[in-house]
N, C-alpha and C positions, 0 to 999 in steps of 0.2 A: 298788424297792418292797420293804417290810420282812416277811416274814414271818406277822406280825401282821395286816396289812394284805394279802395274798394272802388269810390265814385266814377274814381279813373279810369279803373279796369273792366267797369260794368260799361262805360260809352267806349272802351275799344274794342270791346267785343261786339255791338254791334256794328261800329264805323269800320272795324278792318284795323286802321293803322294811323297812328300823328303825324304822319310825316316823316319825324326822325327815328333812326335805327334805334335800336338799344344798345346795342353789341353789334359791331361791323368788324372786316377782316379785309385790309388792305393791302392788295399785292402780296398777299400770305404766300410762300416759299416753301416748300423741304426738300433737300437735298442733301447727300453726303458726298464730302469731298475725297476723292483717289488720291495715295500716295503721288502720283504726277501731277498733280493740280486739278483733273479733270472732276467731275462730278456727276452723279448719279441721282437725277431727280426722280421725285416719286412725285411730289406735288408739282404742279408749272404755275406761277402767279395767279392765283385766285380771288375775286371779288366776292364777299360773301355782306348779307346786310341780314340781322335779325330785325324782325319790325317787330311794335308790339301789338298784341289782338290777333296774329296769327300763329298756326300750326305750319314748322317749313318741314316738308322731308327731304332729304339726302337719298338721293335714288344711284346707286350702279351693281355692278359685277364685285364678289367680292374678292378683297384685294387690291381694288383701285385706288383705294386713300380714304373713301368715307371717315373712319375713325381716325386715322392722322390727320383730318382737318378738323375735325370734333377737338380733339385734345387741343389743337394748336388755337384756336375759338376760346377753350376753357380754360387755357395757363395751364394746364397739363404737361405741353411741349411746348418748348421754343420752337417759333418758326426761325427760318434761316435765312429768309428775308423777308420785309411786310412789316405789318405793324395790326396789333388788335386794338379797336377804341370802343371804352364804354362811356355810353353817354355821351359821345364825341370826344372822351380828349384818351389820347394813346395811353397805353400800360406799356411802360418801360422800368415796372421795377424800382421807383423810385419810391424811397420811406415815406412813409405818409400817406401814400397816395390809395384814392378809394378803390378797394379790392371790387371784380364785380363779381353780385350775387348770385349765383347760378348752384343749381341743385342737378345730380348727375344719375340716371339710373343706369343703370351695365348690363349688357348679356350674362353673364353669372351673375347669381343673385350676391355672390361676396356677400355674404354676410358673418358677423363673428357669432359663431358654434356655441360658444360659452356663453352669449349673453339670449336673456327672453327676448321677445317680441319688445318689451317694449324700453327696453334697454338699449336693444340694435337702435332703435328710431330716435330714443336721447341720444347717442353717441355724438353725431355730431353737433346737440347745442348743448352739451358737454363741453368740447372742444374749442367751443365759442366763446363758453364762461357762463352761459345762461344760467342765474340761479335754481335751483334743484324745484320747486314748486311751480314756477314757470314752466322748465321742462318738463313738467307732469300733464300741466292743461294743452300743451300744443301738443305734444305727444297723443294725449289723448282728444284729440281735437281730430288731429287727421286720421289716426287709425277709425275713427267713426267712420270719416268719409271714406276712407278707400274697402269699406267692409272688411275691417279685422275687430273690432269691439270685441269683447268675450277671449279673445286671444292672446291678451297682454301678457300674461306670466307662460307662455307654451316658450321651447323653444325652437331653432331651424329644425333639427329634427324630426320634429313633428308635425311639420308642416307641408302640404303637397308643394308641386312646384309652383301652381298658382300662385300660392296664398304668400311664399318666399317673395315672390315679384312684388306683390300686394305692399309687404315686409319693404323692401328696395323704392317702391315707390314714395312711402309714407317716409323716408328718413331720407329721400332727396327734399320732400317737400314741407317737411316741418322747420325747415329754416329760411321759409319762405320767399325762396328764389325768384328773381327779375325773370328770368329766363331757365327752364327744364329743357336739361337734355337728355334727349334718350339713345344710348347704342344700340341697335339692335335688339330690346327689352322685351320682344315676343319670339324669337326666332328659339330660343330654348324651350318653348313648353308644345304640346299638344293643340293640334289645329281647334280644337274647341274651346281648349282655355284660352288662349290667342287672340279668338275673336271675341269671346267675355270679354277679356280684359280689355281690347279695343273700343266694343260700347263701354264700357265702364268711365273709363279715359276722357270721352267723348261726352259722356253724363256729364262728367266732373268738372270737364271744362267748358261747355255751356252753358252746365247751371251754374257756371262762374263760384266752383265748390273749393277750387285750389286757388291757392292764394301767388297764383304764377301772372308775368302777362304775356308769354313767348314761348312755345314751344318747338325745340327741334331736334327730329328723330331721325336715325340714320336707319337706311332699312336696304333689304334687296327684294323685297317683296312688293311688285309694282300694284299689287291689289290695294295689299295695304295703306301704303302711299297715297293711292286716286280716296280710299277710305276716311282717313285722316284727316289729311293737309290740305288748306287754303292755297298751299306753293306747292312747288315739285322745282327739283334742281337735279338734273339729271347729269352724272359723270360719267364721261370718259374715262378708260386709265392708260398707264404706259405713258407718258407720268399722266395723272389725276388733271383732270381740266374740265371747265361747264361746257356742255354741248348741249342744254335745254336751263331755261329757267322761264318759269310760267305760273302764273296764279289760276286757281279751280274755282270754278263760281259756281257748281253745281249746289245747292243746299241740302244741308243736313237732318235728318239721319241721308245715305249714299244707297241703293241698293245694285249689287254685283252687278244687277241680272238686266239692268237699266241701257236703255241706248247711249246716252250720253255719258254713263259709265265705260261703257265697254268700248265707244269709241277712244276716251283716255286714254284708257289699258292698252288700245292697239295701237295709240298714237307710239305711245313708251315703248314698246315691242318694236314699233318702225325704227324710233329712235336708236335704241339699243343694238340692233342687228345691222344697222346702217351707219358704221364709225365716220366720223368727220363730214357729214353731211346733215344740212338744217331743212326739215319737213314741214311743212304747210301746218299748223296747230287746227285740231278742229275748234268748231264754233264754239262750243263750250266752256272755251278758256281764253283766259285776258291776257295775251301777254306780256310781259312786262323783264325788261333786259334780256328777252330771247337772243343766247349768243351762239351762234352758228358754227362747227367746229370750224377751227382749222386746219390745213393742211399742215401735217408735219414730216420733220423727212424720214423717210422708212431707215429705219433701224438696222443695224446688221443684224440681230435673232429677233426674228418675230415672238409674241406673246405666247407660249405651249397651253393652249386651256388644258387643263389637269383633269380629263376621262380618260380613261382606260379604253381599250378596244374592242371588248364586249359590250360598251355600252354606243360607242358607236356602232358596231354594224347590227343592234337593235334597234337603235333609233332609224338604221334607213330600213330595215323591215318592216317597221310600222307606217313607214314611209310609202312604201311600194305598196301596203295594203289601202293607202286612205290615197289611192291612183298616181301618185309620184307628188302629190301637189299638196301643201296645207298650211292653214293659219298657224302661225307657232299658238300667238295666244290661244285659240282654241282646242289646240292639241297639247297644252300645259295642263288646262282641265280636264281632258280625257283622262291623261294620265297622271292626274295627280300629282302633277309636278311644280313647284315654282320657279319662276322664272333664272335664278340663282342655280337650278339643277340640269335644265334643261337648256338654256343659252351656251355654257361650254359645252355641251356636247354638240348641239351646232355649229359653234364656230370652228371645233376640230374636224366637224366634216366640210367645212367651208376651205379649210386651210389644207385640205388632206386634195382638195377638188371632188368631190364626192356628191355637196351640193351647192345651190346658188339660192341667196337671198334676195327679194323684194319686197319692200312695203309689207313687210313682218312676215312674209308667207316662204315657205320654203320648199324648193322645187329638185329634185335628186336628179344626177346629171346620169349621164349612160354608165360610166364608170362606177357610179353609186350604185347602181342597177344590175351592173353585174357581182359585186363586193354581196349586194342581198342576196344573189341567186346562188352565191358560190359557195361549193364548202369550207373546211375550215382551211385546207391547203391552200383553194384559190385565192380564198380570201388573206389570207398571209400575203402569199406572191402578189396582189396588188396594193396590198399597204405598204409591202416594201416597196414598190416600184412607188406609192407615193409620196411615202417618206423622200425618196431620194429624188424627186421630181420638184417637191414644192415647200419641203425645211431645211433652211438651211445650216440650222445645225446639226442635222441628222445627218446630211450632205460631210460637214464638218469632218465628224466623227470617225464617218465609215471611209475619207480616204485617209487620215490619220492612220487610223489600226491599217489600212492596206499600208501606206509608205513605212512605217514598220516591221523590221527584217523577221520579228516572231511575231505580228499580228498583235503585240501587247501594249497598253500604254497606260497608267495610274489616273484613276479618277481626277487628282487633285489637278492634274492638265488642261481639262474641260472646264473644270469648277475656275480654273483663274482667269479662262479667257473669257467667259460667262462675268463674272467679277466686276470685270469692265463695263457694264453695261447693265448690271440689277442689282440689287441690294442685295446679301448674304441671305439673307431669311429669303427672298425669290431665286436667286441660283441656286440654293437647296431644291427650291421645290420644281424650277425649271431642266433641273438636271432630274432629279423621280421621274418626273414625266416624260423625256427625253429615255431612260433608262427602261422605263414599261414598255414605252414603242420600239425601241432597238430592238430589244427580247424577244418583242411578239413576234414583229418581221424577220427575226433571225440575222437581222445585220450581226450581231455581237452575242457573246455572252458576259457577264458581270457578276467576278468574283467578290460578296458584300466584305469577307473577311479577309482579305487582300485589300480591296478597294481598287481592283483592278478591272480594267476591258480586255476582252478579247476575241478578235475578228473570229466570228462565225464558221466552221468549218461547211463547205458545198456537201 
């Protein structure tokens, strides 16, 4: 990196940003087209702007697209409509034209088993061509900073899961990437190595120690997020869409325990539990292209968040102990939960009518009140009576197998008419979870080695 170009990177870190983007994503797309023409979106037209001198995080539920717009960002994916520009002028593929720089860390550490430490981190300026003595000083260049020194000949094996990441970090960034991206790069380790490596992160790019000028991390961890990032861009899914974008001006180091922290956290928490609606930002944050959901039209199958039914009528017992009433955020840390664990379970008791949300707090309705107090029978008999009250494809289902002369009808039934409306990899898992609640409530039973349903006998 040339002098000029340190100079650079050291006044946008203090200014914030030039102006101009580095990497933008206009009108970004994804969708798959249906034998009849129709199509199956998972992204809906997306504006995305990398600036340089900040940290942006990608904030949603997982599942919403986070990583499908990462890839489509990094020439990973083709988007299906849109256009990526670096520097301003589009990537369309064309010979000649300037690749952007970008360096990629992953939730698995992927790394190759066969090679050392410091082999994995040549790889790819190997791949580049970089002469072999070259690749030795950047190599060893970065593993200083990311604290691997001493480690260069061990190999993955021998390495905790930290030190892997460490490994993943140092061989995104020894090819001295415009822009790091990161997928979800702490969700694999231990809540203590996590937050190591989040200060570390934080060291590194301060003390302007990586030779990056943009970082963008997808995460579902709203702590992490307010920790981090100068931005937040909070997702919608069912398809993928901005429904917050906001820049953080609290200064660095963040601590959790902080007012102006914690108001974030609960802004994102409002955010989050309140789909298609735009919340008053607190004082803390500058906004900057806050886009406001909007109305879409309701779906024929609503979204099935994927708990099971022990974890819901856990969660309203803890519910009915802290007096019917309580802050999610605050009741994430009780129970040690993050917001990626505990958000589906509320929204299945949202959907079931179980409970009702406000301004991030969640309040258990009568019917949730009884599901706590009931045994396990009762509580059966009113999840089926919710099932069949407020999903409709549970609704679907059970008069299907009724208008059937044997009560029977083959999975692949359900799976095509789902088909229409999710992508294969979601109507797999929209049908699981559809599949767990038939059973519980006894609508059905489901023979896995047949791949068959079969209405419930009274």
């Amino acid at each position: 990196m040339s002098q000029t170009t340190r100079n650079q990177l050291a006044t946008e870190h203090i200014t914030g940003e030039n102006g101009e983007p580095i990497l933008e994503g206009r009108d970004l797309e994804k969708f798959y087209l249906q034998p009849d023409g129709g199509k199956i979106e998972v992204v809906s037209p997306t504006n995305v702007k990398i600036m340089p001198g900040q940290i942006l995080a990608l904030l949603g539920p997982s599942g919403c697209g986070k990583s499908t717009l990462l890839r489509m960002l990094t020439g990973l994916s083709k988007p299906s409509a849109g256009e990526v520009l670096w520097h301003g002028k589009a990537l369309d593929g064309r010979t000649g034209q300037e690749r952007p720089n970008v360096g990629i860390v992953f939730q698995s550490f992927a790394l190759f088993p066969w090679l050392t430490v410091m082999e994995n981190v040549e790889a790819p300026l190997e791949a580049r061509g970089v002469p072999a003595l070259e690749r030795q000083k950047r190599a060893l260049r970065i593993l200083d900073a990311v604290g691997l020194d001493g480690f260069e000949t061990a190999y993955p094996k021998e390495l905790s899961g930290g030190m892997k990441q460490r490994v993943g970090f140092a061989r995104a960034l020894v090819i001295e990437p415009e822009v790091l991206f990161m997928d979800e790069p702490f969700s694999a380790l231990d809540v203590l190595t996590a937050e190591t490596l989040r200060g570390e992160l934080l060291e590194l790019w301060h003390g302007r120690q990586i030779p990056t000028r943009a970082i963008f991390i997808v995460t579902h961890n709203i702590e992490e997020a307010v920790e981090l990032a100068d931005r937040v861009i909070v997702l919608a899914s069912n398809p993928a869409r901005i429904r917050e974008d906001f820049e953080i001006t609290l200064p660095q180091p963040r601590s959790h325990k902080s007012e102006p922290f914690e108001a974030l956290v609960d802004h994102i928490y409002r955010v989050l539990t309140q789909p298609d609606t735009h919340h008053e930002l607190p004082p803390e944050t500058k906004p900057t292209q806050a886009q406001p959901g909007t109305t879409l039209p309701t779906p024929r199958y609503q979204m099935l968040p994927h708990v099971r039914a022990g974890g819901i009528d856990g969660f309203l017992e803890i519910l009915v102990d802290h007096g019917g009433r309580e802050d999610l955020h605050r009741l994430s840390h009780q129970l040690m939960l993050e917001a990626d664990d505990l958000l589906p379970i509320v929204e299945a008791c949202k959907v079931l009518g179980y409970v009702t949300v406000e301004l991030g707090d969640a309040e258990i309705t009568e019917v949730g009140r009884k599901v706590a107090a009931g045994d396990i029978q009762a509580r059966k008999l009113l999840f089926r009576d919710a099932l069949l009250a407020h999903v409709p494809l549970l609704q679907q289902m059970a008069s299907a197998l009724q208008a059937k002369a044997d009560g029977s009808l083959p999975l692949e039934f359900f799976h095509d008419l789902l088909a229409e409306h999710f992508s294969e990899e979601e109507t797999d898992r929209q049908l699981r979870t559809a599949i767990q609640w038939g059973r519980y409530a006894e609508l059905f039973e489901y023979d896995s080695a047949k791949k068959r349903l079969t209405l419930a006998k009274p």
